[in-house]
C-alpha positions in Angstrom: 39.2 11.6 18.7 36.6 13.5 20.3 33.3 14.6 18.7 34.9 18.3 18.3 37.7 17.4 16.1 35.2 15.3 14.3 33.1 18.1 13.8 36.2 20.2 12.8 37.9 17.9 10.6 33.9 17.2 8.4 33.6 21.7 8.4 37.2 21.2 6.5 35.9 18.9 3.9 32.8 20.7 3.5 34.8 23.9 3.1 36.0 23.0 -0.4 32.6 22.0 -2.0 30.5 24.7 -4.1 28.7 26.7 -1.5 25.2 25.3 -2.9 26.6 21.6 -2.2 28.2 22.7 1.2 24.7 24.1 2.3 22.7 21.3 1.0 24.4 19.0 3.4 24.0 21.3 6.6 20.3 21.2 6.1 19.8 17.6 5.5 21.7 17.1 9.1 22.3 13.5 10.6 26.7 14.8 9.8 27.8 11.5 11.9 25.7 8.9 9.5 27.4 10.7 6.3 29.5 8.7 4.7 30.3 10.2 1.3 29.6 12.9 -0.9 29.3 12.0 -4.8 29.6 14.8 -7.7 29.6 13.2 -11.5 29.7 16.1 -14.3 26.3 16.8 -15.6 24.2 14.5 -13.1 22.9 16.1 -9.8 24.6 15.5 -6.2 24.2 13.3 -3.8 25.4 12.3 -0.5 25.2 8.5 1.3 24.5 8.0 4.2 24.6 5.1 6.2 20.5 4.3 6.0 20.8 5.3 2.1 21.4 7.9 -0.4 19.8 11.4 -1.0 20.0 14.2 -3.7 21.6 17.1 -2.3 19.4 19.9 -4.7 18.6 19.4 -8.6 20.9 21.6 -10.5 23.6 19.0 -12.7 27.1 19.1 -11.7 29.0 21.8 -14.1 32.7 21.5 -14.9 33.3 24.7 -12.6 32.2 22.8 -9.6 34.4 20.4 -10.4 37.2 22.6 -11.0 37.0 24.1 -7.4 37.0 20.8 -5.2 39.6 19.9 -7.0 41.8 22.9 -6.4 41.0 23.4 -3.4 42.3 19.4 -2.2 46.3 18.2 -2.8 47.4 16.3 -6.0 46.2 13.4 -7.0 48.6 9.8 -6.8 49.1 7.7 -9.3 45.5 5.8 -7.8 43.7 8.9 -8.6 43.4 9.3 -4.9 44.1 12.7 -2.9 43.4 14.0 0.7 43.4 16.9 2.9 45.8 17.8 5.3 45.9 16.7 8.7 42.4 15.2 8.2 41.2 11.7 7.4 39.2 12.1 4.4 39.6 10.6 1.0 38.9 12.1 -2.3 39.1 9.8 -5.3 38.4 10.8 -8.8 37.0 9.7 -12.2 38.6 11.0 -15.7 38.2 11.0 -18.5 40.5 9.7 -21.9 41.9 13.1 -21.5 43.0 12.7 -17.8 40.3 15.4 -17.1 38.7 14.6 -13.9 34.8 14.1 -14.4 34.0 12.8 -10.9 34.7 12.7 -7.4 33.3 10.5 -4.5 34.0 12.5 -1.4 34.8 10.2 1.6 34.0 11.4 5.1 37.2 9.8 7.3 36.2 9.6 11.2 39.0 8.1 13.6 36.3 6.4 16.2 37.5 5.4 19.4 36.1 1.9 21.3 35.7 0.5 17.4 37.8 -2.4 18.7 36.5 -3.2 22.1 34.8 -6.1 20.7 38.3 -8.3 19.6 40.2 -6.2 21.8 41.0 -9.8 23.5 42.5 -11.2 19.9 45.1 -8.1 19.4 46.4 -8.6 23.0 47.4 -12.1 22.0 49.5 -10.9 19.2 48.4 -12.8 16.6 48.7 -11.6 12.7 45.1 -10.5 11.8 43.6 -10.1 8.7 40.2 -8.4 8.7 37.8 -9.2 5.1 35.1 -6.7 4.1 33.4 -4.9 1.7 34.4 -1.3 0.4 32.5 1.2 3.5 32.1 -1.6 5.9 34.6 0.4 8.5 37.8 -1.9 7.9 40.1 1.5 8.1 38.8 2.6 11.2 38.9 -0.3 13.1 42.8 -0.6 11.3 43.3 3.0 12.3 42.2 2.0 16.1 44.0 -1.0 15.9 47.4 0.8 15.2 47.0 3.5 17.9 46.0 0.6 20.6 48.9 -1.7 19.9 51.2 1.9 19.8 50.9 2.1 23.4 52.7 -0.7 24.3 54.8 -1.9 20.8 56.7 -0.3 18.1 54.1 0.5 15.5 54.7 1.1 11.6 52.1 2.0 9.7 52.4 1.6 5.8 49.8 3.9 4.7 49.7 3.4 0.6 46.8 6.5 0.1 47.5 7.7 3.2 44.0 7.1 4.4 45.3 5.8 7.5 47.1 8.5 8.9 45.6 11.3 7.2 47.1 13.1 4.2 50.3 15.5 4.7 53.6 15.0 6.3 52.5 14.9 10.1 49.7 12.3 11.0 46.6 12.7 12.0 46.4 12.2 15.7 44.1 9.1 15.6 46.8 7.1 15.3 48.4 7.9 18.6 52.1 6.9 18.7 52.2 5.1 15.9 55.1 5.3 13.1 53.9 6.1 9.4 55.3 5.5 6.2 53.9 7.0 3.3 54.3 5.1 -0.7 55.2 6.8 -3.5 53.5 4.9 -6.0 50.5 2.0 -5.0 53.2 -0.1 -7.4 55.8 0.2 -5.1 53.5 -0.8 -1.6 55.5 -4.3 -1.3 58.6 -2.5 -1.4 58.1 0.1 1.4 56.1 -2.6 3.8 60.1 -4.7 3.5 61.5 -1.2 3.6 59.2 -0.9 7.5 60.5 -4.0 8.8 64.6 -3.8 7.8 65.0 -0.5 8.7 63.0 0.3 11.5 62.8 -2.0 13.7 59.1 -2.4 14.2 57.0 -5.2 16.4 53.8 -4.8 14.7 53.2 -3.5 10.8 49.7 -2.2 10.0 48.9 -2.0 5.9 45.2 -1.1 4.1 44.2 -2.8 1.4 46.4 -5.8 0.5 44.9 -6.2 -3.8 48.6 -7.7 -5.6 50.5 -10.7 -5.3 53.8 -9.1 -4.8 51.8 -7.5 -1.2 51.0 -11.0 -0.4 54.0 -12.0 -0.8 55.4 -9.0 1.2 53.0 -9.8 4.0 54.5 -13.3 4.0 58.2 -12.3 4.2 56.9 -10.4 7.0 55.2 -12.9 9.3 57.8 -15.5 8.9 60.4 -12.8 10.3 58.9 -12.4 13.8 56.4 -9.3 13.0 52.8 -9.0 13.8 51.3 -8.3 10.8 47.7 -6.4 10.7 45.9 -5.8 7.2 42.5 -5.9 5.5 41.4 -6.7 2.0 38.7 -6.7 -0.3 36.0 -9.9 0.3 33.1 -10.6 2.0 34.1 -14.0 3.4 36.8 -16.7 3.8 35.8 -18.2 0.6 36.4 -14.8 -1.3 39.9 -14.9 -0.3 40.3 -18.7 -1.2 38.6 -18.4 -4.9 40.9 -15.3 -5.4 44.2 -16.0 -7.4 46.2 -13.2 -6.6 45.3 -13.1 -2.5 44.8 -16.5 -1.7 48.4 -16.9 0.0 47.6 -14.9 2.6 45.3 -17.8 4.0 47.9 -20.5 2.7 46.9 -20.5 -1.4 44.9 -23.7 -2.9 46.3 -26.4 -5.2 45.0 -29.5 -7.0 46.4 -32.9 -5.4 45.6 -36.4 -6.6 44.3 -38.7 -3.7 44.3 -42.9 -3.8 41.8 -44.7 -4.2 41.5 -45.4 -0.7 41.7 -42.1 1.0 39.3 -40.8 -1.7 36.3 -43.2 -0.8 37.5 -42.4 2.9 36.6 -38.7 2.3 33.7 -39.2 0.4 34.9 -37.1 -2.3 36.7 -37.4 -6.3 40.2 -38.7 -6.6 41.4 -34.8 -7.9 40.5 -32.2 -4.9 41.9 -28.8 -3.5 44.2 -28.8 -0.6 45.6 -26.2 1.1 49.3 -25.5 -0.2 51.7 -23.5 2.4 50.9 -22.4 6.3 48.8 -19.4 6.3 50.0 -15.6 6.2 47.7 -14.4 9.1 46.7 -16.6 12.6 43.2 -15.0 12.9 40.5 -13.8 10.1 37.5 -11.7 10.6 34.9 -11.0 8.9 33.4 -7.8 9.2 29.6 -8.2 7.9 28.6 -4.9 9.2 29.6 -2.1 11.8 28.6 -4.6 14.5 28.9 -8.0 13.9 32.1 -9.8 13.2 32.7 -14.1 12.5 35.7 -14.5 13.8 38.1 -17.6 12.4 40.3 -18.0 15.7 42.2 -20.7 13.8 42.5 -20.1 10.0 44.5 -23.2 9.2 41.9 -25.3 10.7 39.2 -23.3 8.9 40.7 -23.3 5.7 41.2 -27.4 5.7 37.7 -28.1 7.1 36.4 -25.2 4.1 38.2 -27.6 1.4 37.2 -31.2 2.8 33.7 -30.1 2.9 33.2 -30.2 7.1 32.1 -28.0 9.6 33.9 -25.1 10.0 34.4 -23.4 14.2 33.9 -20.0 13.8 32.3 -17.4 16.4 30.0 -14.3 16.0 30.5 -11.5 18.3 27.9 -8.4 17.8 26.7 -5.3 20.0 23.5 -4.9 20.5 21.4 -1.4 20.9 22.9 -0.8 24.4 26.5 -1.2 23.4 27.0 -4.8 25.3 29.0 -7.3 23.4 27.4 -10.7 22.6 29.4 -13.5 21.1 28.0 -17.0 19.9 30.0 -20.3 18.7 28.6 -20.9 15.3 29.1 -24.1 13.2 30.2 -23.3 9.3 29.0 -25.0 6.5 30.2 -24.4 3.2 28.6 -25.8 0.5 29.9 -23.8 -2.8 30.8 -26.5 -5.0 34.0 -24.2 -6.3 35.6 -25.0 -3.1 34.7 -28.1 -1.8 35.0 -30.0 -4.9 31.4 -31.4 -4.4 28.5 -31.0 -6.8 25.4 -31.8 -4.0 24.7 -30.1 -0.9 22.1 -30.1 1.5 18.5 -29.9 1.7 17.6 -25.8 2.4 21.0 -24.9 1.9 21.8 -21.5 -0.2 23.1 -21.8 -3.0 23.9 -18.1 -3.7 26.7 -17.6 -0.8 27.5 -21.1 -0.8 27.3 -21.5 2.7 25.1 -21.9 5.7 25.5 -21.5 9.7 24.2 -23.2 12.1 24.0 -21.6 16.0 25.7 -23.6 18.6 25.3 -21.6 21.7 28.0 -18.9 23.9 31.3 -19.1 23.1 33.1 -20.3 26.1 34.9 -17.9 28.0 34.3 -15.1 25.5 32.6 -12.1 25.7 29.1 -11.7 26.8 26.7 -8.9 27.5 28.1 -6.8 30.3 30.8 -9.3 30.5 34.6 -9.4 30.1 36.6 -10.0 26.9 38.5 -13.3 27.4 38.8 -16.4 26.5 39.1 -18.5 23.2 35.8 -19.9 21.8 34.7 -23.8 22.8 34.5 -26.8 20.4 31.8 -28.0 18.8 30.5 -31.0 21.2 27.7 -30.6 22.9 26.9 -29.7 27.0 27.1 -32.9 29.6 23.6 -33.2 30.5 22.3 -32.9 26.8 19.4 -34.8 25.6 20.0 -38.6 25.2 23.8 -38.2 27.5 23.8 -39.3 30.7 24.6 -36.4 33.4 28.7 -36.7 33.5 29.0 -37.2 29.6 30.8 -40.1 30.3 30.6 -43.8 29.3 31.3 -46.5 31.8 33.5 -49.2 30.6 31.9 -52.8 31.4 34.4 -54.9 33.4 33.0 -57.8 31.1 32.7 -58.3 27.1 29.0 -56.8 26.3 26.2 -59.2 24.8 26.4 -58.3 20.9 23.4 -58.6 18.7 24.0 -58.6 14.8 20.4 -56.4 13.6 20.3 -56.5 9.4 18.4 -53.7 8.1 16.2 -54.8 5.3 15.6 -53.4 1.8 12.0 -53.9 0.4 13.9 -56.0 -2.4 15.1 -58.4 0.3 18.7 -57.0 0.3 20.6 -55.6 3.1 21.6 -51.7 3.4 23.0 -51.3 6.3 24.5 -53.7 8.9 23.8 -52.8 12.9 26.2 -53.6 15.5 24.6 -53.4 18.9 27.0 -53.8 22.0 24.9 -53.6 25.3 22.5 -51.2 26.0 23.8 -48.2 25.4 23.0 -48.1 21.7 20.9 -45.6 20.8 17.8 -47.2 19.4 15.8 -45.4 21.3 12.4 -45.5 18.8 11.3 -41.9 20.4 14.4 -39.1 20.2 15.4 -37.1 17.1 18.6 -36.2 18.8 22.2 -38.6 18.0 25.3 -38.1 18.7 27.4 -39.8 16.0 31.8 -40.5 16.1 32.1 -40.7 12.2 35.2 -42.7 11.4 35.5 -42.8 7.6 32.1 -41.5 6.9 32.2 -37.5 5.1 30.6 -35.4 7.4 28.7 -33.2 4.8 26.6 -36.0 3.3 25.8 -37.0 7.1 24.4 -33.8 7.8 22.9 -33.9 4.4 20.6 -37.1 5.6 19.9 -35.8 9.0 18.3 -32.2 7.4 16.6 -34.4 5.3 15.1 -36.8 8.0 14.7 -33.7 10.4 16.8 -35.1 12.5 19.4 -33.5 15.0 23.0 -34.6 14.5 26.1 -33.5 16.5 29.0 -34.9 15.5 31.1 -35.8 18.0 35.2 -35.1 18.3 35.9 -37.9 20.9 34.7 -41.5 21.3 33.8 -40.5 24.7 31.1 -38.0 23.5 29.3 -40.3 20.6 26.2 -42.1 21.2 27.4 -44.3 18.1 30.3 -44.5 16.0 29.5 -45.5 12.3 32.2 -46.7 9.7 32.2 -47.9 6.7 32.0 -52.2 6.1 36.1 -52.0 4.3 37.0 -50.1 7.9 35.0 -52.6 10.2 36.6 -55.8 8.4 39.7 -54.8 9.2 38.4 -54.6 12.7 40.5 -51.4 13.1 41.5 -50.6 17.0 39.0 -47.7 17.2 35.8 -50.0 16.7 36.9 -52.4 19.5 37.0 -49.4 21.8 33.5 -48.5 20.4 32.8 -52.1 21.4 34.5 -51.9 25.2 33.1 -48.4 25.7 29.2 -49.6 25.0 29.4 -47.6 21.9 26.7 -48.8 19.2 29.1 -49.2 16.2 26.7 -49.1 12.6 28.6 -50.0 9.5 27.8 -48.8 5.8 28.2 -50.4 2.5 28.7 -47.2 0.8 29.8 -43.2 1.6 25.9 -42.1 0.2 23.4 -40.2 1.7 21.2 -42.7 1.1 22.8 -45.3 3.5 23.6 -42.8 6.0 20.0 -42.0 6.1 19.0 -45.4 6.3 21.4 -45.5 9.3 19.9 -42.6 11.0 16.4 -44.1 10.5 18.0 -47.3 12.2 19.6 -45.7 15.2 16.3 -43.5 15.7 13.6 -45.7 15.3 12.5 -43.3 12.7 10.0 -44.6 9.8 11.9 -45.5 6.5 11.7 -43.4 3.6 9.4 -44.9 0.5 12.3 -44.1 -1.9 14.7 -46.4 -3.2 18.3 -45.3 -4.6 19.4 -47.2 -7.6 22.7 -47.0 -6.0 22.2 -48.6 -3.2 20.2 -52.0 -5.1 23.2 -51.9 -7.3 25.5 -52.8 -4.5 23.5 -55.1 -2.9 23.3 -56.9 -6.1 27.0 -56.9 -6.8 27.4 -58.2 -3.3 24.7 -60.9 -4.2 26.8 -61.9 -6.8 30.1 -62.5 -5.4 28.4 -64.6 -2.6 27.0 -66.9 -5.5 29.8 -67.3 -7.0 31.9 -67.9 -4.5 30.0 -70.6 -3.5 30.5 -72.4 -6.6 28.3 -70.3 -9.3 30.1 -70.0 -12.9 29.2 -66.4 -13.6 26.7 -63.5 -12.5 24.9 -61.0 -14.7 23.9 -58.3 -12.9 21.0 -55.8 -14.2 22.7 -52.2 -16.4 23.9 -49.7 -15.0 25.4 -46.6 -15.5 29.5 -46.4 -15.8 29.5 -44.4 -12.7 27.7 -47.3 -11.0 29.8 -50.3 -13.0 33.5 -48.7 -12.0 32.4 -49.2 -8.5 30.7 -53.1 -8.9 34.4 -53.9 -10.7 35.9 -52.2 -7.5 34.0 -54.6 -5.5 34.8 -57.2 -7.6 38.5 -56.5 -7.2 38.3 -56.5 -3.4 36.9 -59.5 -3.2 39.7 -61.0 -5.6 37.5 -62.1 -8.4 37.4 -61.0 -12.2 35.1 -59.2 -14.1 33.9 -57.7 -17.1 31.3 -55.3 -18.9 29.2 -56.3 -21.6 27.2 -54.8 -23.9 26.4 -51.5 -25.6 24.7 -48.5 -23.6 21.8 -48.2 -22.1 21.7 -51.7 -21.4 26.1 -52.1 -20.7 26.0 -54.4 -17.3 28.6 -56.1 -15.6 29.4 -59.9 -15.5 31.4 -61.5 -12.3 33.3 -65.0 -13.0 34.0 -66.9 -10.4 38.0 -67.0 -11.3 40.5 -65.7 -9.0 42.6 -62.5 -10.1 45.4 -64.5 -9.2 45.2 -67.5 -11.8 
């Protein structure tokens, strides 16, 4: 729409306001930036803007004011939402326990063309996209874009619930080009008209605002699993938003409770009870719209919703325009760190604990778009550029024709124990003594806790997808003894392989200090002395000892020493009353 039917359609909304109000506004100027007119009965007027909000004169609303706008617009819906014919704009009201209306918040509807050059690759793929954002962010008009676009080439149905899509009145506005509209009698009944869209008329692509109820979820599912392209917004600021909110979460797949073993729990790093992801999502791609220019795009939101729940680094990509219009985009590395939904209580040095998560730049999304440059492409993964500090210049490993030397290097506690166990094959390890820069393969290891130790060491850490890109692989010692197939590739490939006692940040740390040549922290984690003790004690009495006492601990610490215990086929038992409750190993087989 161009700037004069803008202008026309804002002299129509401004027509109906008391002529103090209506004049008010014409002197304070800046019309494009307006985006809403507020009257409240007995409190003065204002008007926001997009830069903030400004008293329109000093005089309190009177009941007579009122009474005007509101004659002058069409009835209200059952939302307490009206509009004005063949325009965009959307009047909502406030009453009172008397149904009397009391206050209006005026909003200014623009249809703005080019809103959608900056994903204008995404809709060509047809995927189903869902696009998150706060109330005035601009979600409507991009939708309203959106629909007109895809018009051109596909049969388009909009379901327009407050008919702030297509305008208010029987004929739409023209912003939404070709496209079809249906209009909803009640905002109850919005499920029931979006299945009326798709089995009687035939449509390739439904467009619906403001998916808020469970029975529009599950509309929007029915929907995508019947072949249509499915475009909608909702309420939220972010993917988490959607996955914390009972009634919408199906639309990204919903979240249940499972119960993990033992063993896949230690693998993750994480408490037996966790959230997984229940059902295939209801849309392909998610974006969230932080402001009028920048957009985090998840290309994938299966993969972002599983790596969100297991605590790992979501792929997402930021595309923004800057002052000149150009369209910038960045691959971005996600961490989410709100304990709600991954299930874990510790997160990592500097990260914010408000939003719950944190982002970490990784550079150009490949192929997408860049200033002055085309719109294509799907963004890169997350390993880093051939030629990249500590890679050699083709990213590639040579395999040896031969067996590699291998040098067994304990890493020593200041008690005498050992924390970590080093196995060097060749010399491509990556004990280097000067870099800060690693490229780790973890197999077994949770990735959050490894990123946790490298912020805290101030250490750079990419962890790699492919054995072919890691510097080192490190596993944990119950995955090394079973000398699984990937740690004899490490071993043919010249890949340093370190192995861990325990999932902890402490170890991990103590790895990373290792691999680095970094100096060791000072601090010791009762954690880590416990299970060097524990494994102290099995040696001794394996080698003929009656019985071990080892030092109190808490039951946290003690379920794990029995663990131990178990795995290495010997009994045990606890003794004594808390604080000073320890553990005592026998040497008797579990067997006998």
């Amino acid at each position: 729409m161009d700037s004069k039917q803008s202008h026309e359609d804002l002299r129509t909304l401004l027509s109906i306001l008391p002529q103090t109000i209506e004049e008010s506004v014409e002197r304070e100027g800046n019309e494009d930036e307006l985006l809403e007119i507020v009257m409240d009965l007995g409190r003065v007027p204002t008007a926001r803007y997009t830069d903030g909000e400004r008293v329109l004169h000093e005089t309190e609303v009177s009941r007579e004011e009122i009474d005007q706008v509101v004659a002058g617009i069409g009835d209200f819906d059952d939302d307490n939402r009206a509009g004005i014919a063949r325009t965009l704009h959307r009047i909502s009201g406030i009453r009172n326990r008397h149904a009397q209306v009391v206050g209006l918040t005026l909003r200014v509807g623009r249809a703005v063309y080019g809103t959608i050059e900056i994903i204008e690759d995404i809709i060509a793929e047809g995927h189903s996209i869902l696009i998150l954002g706060r109330p005035g962010v601009g979600k409507t008009t991009m939708l309203r874009e959106m629909a007109r676009v895809l018009a051109e080439k596909k049969r388009v149905i909009i379901v327009d619930t407050s008919n702030e899509i297509g305008g208010d009145g029987d004929i739409p506005h023209p912003a939404v080009g070709r496209a079809r509209r249906m209009q909803v009698p009640r905002p109850s009944h919005q499920h029931e008209t979006m299945i009326e869209a798709v089995e009687n008329h035939n449509p390739e692509v439904i467009v619906i605002d403001e998916i808020g109820r469970e029975r529009e979820a599950e509309a929007a599912r029915t929907i995508n699993e019947r072949g249509v392209q499915l475009i909608g917004t909702a309420h939220g600021n972010t993917l988490e938003n959607l996955l914390l909110n009972p009634t919408l979460s199906d639309l990204v797949g919903g979240i249940e409770s499972v119960t993990l073993s033992d063993e896949e729990a230690r693998r993750r790093g994480t408490q037996k009870t966790v959230l997984e992801r229940r059902a295939p999502p209801t849309f392909d791609v998610l974006i969230e719209l932080q402001d009028r220019r920048h957009l985090l795009i998840h290309r994938d939101v299966t993969s972002s919703v599983d790596a969100m729940l297991r605590g790992e680094p979501v792929q997402v990509e930021l595309r923004y325009t800057d002052d000149d219009g150009q369209i910038h985009s960045e691959r971005q590395n996600l961490i989410i760190t709100s304990a709600a939904v991954t299930g874990r209580r510790t997160t990592g040095p500097g990260m914010r604990q408000g939003r719950g998560r944190e982002v970490r730049g990784v550079g150009p999304a490949a192929g997408g778009p860049t200033a002055g440059g085309p719109m294509a492409g799907s963004m890169g993964g997350l390993g880093g550029q051939p030629g990249g500090p500590g890679r050699r210049g083709d990213d590639r490993r040579p395999t040896p024709a031969l067996p590699p030397t291998r040098e067994f290097v304990p890493a020593g506690d200041d008690d005498g124990s050992v924390s970590a166990e080093t196995y060097s094959a060749g010399n491509g390890g990556a004990r280097n003594g000067g870099g800060r820069t690693i490229r780790v393969f973890a197999y077994g290891v949770a990735r959050n806790r490894l990123y946790q130790a490298a912020k805290h060491l101030g250490v750079k850490l990419v962890v790699a997808e492919t054995l072919e890109e890691a510097d080192v692989l490190v596993t944990l010692k119950s995955y090394y003894r079973k000398r699984r197939r990937l740690v004899s590739d490490a071993e043919q490939h010249n890949v340093s392989v370190y192995v861990l006692r325990a999932n902890t940040v402490s170890q991990m740390e103590r790895f990373l200090v290792e691999a680095l040549g970094l100096e060791a922290p000072a601090s010791a984690d009762p954690f880590e002395s416990a299970i060097a003790e524990t494994e102290r004690a099995i040696a001794a009495v394996q080698s003929g000892q009656t019985s071990a006492d080892l030092r109190p601990v808490g039951a946290a610490i003690r379920r794990y020493q029995h663990e131990m215990v178990r795995q290495a086929n010997l009994v045990s038992h606890s003794y004594g009353r808390e604080p000073y409750r320890h553990v005592r190993v026998f040497n008797t087989a579990r067997n006998e």
